[in-house]
BAMARVEX-131256 format. One record per residue (C-alpha): x, y, z; residue in one letter; chain. Coordinates in pm, 1 decimal, padded with zeros to 6 digits. Last residue first. Layout:
       px       py       pz aa ch
        X        Y        Z  A  A
...
//
This chain:
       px       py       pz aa ch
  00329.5  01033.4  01120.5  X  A
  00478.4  00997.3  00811.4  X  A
  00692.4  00741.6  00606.4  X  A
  00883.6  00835.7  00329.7  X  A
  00971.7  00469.4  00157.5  X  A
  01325.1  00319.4  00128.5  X  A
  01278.0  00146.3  00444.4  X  A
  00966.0 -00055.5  00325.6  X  A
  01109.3 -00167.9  00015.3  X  A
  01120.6 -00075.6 -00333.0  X  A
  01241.9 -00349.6 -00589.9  X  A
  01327.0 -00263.2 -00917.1  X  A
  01306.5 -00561.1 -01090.8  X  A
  01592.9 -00861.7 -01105.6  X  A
  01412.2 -01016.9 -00787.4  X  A
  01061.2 -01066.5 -01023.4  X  A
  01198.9 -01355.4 -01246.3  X  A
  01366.8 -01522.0 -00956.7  X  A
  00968.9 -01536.0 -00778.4  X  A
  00849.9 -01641.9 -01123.3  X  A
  01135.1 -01949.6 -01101.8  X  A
  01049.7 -02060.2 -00765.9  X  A
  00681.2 -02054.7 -00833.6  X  A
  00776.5 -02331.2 -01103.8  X  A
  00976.4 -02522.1 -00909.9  X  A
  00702.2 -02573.2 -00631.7  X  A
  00493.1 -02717.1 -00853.0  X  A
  00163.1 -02489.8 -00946.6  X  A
 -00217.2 -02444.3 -00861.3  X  A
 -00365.5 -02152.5 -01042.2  X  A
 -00476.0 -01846.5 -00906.4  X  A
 -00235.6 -01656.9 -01126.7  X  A
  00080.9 -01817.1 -01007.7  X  A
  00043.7 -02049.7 -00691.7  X  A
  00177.8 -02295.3 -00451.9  X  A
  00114.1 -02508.8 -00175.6  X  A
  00328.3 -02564.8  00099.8  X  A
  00328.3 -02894.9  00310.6  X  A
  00189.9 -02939.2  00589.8  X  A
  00410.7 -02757.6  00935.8  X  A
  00364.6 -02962.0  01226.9  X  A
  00357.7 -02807.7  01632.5  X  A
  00411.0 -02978.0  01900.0  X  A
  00393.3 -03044.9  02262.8  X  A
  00009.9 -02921.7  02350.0  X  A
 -00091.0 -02992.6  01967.9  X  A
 -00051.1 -02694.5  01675.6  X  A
 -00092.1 -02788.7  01277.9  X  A
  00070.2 -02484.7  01129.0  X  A
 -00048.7 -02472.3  00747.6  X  A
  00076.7 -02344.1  00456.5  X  A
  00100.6 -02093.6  00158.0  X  A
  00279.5 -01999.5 -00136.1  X  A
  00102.7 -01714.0 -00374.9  X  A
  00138.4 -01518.5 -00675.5  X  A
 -00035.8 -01315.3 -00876.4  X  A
 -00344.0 -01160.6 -00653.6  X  A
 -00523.9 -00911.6 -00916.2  X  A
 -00632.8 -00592.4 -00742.4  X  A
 -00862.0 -00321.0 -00902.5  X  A
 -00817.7  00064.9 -00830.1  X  A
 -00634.8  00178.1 -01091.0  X  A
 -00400.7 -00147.6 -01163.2  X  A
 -00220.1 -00315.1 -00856.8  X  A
 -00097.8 -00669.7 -00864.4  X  A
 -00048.5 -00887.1 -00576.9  X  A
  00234.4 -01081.1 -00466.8  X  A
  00170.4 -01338.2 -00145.0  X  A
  00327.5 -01512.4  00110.5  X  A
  00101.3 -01671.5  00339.1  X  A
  00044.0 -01873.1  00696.4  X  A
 -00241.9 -02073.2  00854.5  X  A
 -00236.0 -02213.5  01216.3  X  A
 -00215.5 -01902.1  01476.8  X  A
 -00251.1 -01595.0  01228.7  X  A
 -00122.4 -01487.4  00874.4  X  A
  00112.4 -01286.6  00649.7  X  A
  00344.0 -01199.6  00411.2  X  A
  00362.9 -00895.7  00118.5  X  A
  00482.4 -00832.1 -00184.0  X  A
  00298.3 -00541.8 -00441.9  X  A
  00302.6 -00562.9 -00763.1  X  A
  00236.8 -00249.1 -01002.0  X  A
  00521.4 -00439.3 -01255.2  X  A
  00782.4 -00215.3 -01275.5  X  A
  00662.7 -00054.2 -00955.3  X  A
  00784.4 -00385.9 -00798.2  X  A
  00662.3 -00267.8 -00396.1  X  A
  00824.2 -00485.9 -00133.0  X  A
  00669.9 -00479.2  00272.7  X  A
  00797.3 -00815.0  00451.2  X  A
  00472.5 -00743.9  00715.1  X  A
  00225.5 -00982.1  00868.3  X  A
 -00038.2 -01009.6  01098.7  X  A
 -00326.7 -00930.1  00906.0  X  A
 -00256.9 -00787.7  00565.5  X  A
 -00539.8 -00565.4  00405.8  X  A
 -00572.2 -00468.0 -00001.7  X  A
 -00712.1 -00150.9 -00210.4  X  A
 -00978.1  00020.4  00015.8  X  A
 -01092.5  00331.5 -00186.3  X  A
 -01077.5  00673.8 -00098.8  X  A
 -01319.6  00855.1 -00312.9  X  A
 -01270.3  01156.6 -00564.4  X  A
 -01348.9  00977.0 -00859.7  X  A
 -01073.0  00691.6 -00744.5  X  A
 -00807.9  00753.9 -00468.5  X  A
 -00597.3  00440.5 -00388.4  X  A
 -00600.8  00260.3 -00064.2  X  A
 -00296.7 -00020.0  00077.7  X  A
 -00304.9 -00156.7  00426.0  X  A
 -00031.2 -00273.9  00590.5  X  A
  00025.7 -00451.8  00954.3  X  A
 -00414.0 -00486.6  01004.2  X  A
 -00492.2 -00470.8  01344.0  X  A
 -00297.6 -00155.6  01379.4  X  A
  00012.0 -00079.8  01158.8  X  A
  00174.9  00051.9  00853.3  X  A
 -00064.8  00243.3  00592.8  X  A
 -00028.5  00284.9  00248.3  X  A
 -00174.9  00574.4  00060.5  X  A
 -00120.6  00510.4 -00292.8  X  A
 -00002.3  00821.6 -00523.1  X  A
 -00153.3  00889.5 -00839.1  X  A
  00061.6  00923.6 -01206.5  X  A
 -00043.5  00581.1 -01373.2  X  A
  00350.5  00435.0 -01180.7  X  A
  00129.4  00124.9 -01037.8  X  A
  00249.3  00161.8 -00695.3  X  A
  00227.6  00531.2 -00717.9  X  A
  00382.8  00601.4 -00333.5  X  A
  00253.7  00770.6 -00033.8  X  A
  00367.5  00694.0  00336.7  X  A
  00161.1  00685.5  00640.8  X  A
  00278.1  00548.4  01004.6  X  A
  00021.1  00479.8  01238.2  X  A
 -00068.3  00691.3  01546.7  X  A
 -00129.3  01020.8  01379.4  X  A
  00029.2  01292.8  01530.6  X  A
 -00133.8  01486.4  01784.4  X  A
  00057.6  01378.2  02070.0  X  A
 -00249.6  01223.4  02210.2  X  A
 -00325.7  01027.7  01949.8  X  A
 -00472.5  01130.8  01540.2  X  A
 -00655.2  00807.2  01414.9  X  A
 -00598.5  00606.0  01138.6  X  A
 -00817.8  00320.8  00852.7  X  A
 -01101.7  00294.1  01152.7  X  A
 -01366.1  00157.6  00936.6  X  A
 -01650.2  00147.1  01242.5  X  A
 -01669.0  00552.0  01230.2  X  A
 -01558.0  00870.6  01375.7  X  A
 -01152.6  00768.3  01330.6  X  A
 -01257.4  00682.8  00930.7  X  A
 -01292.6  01150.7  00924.5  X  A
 -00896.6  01159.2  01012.7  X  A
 -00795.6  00872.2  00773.9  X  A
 -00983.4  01015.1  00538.9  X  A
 -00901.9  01388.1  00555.1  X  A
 -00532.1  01281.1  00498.5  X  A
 -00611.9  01120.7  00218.5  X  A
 -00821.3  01349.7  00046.1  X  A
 -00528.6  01612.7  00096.3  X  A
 -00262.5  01354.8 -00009.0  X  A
 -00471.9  01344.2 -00303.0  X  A
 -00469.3  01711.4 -00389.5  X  A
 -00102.1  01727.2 -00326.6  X  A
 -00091.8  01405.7 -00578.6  X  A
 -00285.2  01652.1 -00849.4  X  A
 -00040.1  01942.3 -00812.4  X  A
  00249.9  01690.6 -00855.7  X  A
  00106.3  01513.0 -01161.6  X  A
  00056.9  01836.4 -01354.0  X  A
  00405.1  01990.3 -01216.2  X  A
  00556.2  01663.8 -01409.3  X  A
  00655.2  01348.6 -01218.7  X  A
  00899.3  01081.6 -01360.0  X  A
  00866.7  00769.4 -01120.8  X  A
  00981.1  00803.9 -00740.6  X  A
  01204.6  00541.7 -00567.4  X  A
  01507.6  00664.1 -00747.8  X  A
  01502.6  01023.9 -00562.1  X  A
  01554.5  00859.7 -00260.8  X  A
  01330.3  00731.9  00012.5  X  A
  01299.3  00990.9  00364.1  X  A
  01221.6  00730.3  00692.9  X  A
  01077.3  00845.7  00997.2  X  A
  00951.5  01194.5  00912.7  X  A
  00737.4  01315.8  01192.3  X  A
  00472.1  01513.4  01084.9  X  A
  00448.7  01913.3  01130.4  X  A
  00493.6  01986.4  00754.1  X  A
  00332.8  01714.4  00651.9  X  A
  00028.6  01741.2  00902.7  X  A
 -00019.2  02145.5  00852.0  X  A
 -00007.7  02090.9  00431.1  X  A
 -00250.5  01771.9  00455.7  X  A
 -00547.1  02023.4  00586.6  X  A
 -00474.2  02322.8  00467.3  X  A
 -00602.4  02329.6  00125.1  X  A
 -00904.6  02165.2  00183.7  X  A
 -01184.6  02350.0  00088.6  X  A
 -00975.3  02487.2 -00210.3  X  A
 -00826.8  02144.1 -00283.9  X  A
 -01173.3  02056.3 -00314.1  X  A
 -01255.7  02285.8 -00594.4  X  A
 -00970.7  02205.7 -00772.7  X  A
 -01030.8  01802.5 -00775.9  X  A
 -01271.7  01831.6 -01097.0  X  A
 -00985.3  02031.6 -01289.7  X  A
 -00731.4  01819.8 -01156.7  X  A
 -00888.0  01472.2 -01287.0  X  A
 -00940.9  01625.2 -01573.7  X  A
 -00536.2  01635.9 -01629.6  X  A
 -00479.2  01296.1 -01538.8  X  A
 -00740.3  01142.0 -01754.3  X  A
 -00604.5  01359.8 -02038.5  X  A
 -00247.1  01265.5 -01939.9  X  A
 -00338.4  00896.4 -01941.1  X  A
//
């Protein structure tokens, strides 16, 4: 990992040099909503730190450059600032930050960095509940819109996505009522009782557990 990490520098140099003022002017000058403790970070070295600067550059640039096109991931409003909230944070603890983004149509939406390109990583419509297991790379989240509803637990690795949990149900609506079917369950894609969901969900509280309020957010 520390070779990958450290070529990944050398081919990123040249861009940081194109770039090098871009993210610097919006973190300095952006609004700090929340500021996470030192525990919520894994072990950095001055490697991994000069290559996440360079990734918060590409970010930044992103999110700036998606406001021109039909992939709208942020876009800088009146004040200047960016209207959604940003935060970074290595979800998956291999050394590069994830750029997750609160708000918008979508609530969250989660993108990596992957030979130099910002890659879409996982969308939540309508929902929020925000919990990050770095332990694990798994990422918590619930969700959903008018008669379907979700909780789910993803796993991030690189820039792939693995859903490994999941409990959803329906909202049957009339004009006087509304009926909630029964919730269906599931670990690894695969259809489970109720019991045994219960138990993986226990399994996961006694991780670290990172929450929305304990990241930096940006603006």
């Amino acid at each position: 990992m520390k070779r990958k990490i450290l070529s990944c520098i050398i081919v990123l140099c040249a861009f940081m040099v194109a770039c090098s003022g871009v993210s610097k002017d919006y973190l300095q000058s952006s609004e700090i909503f929340e500021s996470a403790t030192d525990s919520t970070r894994p072990s950095e070295t001055p490697e991994i730190n000069c290559l996440n600067e360079i990734i918060h550059e590409q970010y930044i640039k992103a999110m700036i450059e998606s406001a021109t096109n039909n992939d709208i991931m942020n876009y800088i409003g009146s004040d200047g600032k960016f209207t959604y909230p940003y935060a970074f944070y290595d979800i998956d603890r291999n050394g590069i930050d994830e750029l997750i983004i609160s708000g918008s149509y979508y609530n969250y939406s989660i993108y990596t960095c992957q030979n130099e390109e910002v890659v879409g990583l996982n969308w939540n419509k309508y929902g929020g509940n925000l919990k990050i297991y770095p332990e694990e790379g798994i990422v918590f989240w619930t969700g959903g819109h008018k008669d379907y509803y979700y909780e789910t637990y993803f796993k991030i690795s690189e820039a792939t996505v693995k859903e490994v949990a999941e409990k959803s149900w329906h909202v049957k609506l009339t004009e006087n009522s509304q009926t909630v079917d029964k919730s269906k369950y599931k670990i690894m894609n695969k259809s489970v009782k109720k019991s045994e969901y219960k138990k993986y969900i226990a399994s996961l509280q006694e991780k670290e557990i990172i929450t929305h309020k304990q990241l930096k957010w940006y603006r």
